[in-house]
C-alpha positions as CSV (number, residue, x, y, z in Angstrom):
1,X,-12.5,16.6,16.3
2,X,-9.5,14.8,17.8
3,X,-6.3,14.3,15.3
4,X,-7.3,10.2,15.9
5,X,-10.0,10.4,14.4
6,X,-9.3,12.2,11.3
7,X,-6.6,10.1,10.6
8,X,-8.5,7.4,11.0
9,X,-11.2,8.6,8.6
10,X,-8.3,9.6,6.1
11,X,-6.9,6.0,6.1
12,X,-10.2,4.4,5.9
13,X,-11.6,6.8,2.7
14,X,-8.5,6.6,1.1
15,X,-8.3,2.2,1.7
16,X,-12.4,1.9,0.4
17,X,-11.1,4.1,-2.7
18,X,-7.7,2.0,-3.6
19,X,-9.5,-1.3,-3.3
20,X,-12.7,0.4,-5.8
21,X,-10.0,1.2,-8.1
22,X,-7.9,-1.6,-7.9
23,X,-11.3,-3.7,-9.3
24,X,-12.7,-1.2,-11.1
25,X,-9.3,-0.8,-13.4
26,X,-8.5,-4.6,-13.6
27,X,-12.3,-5.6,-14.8
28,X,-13.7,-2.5,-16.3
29,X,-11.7,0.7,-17.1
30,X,-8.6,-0.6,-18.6
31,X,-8.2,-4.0,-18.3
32,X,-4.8,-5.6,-19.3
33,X,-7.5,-8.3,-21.2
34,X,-10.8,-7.5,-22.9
35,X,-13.5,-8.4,-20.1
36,X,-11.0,-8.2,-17.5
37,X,-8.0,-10.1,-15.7
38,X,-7.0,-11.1,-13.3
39,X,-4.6,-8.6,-11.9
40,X,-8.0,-7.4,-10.1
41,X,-6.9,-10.1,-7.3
42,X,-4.3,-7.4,-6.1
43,X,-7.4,-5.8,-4.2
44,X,-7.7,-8.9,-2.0
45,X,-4.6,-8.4,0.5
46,X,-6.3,-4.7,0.5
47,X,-10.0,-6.9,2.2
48,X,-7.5,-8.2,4.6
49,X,-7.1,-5.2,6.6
50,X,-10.1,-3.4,6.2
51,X,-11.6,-4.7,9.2
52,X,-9.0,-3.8,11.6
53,X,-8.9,-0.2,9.7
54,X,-11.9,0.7,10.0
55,X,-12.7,-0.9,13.7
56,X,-9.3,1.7,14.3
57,X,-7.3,-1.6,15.4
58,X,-3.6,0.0,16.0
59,X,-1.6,-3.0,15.3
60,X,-3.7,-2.9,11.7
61,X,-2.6,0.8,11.1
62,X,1.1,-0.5,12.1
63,X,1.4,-3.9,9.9
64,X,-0.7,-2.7,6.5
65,X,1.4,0.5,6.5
66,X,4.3,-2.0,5.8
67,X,2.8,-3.8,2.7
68,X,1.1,-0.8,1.1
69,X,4.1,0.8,-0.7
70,X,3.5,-2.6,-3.0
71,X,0.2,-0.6,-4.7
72,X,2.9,2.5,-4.7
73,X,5.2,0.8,-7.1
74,X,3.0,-0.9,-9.0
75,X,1.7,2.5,-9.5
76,X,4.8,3.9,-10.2
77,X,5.5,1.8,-12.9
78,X,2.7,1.7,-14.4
79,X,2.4,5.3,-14.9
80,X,6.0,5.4,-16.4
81,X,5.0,2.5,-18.7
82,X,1.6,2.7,-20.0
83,X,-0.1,5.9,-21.3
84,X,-3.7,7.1,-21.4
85,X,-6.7,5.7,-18.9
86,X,-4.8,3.2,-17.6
87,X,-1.8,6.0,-16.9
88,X,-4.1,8.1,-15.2
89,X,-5.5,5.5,-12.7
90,X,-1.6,4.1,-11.8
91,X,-1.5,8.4,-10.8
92,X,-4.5,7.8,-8.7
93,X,-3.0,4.7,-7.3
94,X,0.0,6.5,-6.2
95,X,-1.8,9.2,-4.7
96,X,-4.4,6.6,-2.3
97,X,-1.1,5.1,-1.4
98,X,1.0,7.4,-0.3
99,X,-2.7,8.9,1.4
100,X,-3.4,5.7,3.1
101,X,0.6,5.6,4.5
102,X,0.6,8.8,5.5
103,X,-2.7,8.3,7.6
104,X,-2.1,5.1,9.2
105,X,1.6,6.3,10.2
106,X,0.3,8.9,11.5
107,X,-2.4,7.0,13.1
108,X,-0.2,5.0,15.1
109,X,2.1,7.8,16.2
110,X,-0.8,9.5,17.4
111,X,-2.3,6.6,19.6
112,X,0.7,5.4,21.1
């Protein structure tokens, strides 16, 4: 299988998974407000790209690479600030991000 298109698969599991999180944590795993809140909005700029990801659209791999470390500090500080579920989710958000930016660097370096 051609480097391409594992890095392309990578980016696109690793996207799918950060925008499930992102709603899942905001509206039911641990909400900042019983029933959920509206932080879950922070998945939408995440539905902006997801076409162009996963149609393997360069120019997409090259832009959302530059607005993704945003769900890396959020998850940053979050797991330095809050403790239990919510601690453990701003872990997994660090790890999808810094997945998805590795991939979609990648991605464009290798299909220049």
């Amino acid at each position: 299988m051609p480097a391409s298109k594992v890095l392309r698969l990578v980016a696109s599991a690793a996207l799918l998974a950060l925008i499930a999180l992102c709603l899942a944590w905001e509206l039911w795993l641990a909400p900042l407000r019983p029933g959920g809140s509206l932080m879950a909005l922070k998945a939408m700029p995440l539905f902006l790209c997801l076409g162009g990801i996963l149609q393997g659209r360069r120019y997409t791999y090259q832009w959302s690479s530059l607005f993704i470390p945003v769900w890396f500090a959020e998850g940053v500080m979050r797991a330095w600030a809050e403790h239990g579920t919510s601690q453990t989710l701003a872990v997994i958000e660090i790890a999808l991000s810094l997945t998805f930016f590795s991939a979609a660097a990648a991605y464009a370096r290798v299909t220049r």
